[in-house]
N, C-alpha and C positions, 0 to 999 in steps of 0.2 A: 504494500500500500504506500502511497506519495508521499511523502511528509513534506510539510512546508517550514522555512523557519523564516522570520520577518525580524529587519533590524532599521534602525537610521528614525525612528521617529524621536520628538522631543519639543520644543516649547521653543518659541519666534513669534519678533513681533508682526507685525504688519507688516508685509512689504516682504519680506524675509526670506529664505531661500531653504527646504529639507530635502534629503534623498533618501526614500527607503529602497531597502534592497529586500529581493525573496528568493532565497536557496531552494532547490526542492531536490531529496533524498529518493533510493530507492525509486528510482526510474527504471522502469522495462522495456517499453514498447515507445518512447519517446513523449511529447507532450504539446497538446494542440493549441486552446486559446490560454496563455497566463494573462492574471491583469489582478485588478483592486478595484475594492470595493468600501466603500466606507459606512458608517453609523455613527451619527451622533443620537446624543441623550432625546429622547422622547420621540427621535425618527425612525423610518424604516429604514433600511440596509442599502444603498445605491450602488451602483455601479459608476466609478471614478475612471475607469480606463481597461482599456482590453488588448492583446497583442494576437495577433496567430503566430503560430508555426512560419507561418512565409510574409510573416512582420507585418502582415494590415493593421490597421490602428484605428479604434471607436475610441472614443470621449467622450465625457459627461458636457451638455453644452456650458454647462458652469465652469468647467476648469477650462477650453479650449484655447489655444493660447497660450498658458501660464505654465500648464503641466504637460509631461514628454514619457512616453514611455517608453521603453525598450528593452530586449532581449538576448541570451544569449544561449544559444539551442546548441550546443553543445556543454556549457555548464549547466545548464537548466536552473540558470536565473533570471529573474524578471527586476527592472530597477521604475522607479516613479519621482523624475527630479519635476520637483514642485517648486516654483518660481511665483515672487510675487504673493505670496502665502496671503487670504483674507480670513478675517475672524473668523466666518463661514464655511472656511474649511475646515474649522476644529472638530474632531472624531474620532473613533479608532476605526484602523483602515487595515483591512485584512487581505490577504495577499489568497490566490486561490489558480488553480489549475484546473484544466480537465487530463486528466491524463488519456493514452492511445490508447489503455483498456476500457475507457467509459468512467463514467463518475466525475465528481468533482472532488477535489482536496483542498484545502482551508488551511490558510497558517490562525496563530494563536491571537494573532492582530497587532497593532503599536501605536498609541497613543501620541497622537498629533496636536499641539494647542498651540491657538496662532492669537497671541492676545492684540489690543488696537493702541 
């Protein structure tokens, strides 16, 4: 089974600049769409950015512009450099895969807070 591990989150003001990174373990069959997803307190779970396998790229139309995502398919890491950071984006933002057998895998998440 995938495992994800998620690092790089932490506390920026406004304007400010984070990169989280996502490892994924225990890979088989390779790995199709990696991306992020976020949650802040009393919201539902969004999806913050998506990558394939052959590097297409979906955004949330909130972040587009600010945030860049990217890949690297033979480490099977996924990175989310966030630029321009607004209060708004404060959440925790959970890093996730589909792996080439099916399913989805979920890192643990990493807390993001962008004060004004």
């Amino acid at each position: 089974q995938v495992q994800l591990v998620e690092s790089g989150g932490g506390s920026v003001q406004a304007g400010g600049s984070l990169r989280l990174s996502c490892a994924a373990s225990r890979v088989s069959f390779g790995i199709n769409n990696m991306g992020w997803y976020r949650q802040a307190p009393g919201k539902q779970r969004e999806l913050v950015a998506l990558i394939s396998r052959g590097a297409g790229t979906n955004y949330a139309d909130s972040v587009k512009g600010r945030f860049t995502i990217s890949r690297d398919n033979a480490a099977n890491t996924v990175d989310l450099q966030m630029n321009n950071l607004k209060p708004e984006d404060t959440a925790a933002y959970f890093c996730f895969a589909n792996p080439g057998l099916g399913g989805t895998a979920w890192g643990q998440g990493t807390q993001v807070t962008v004060s004004s």
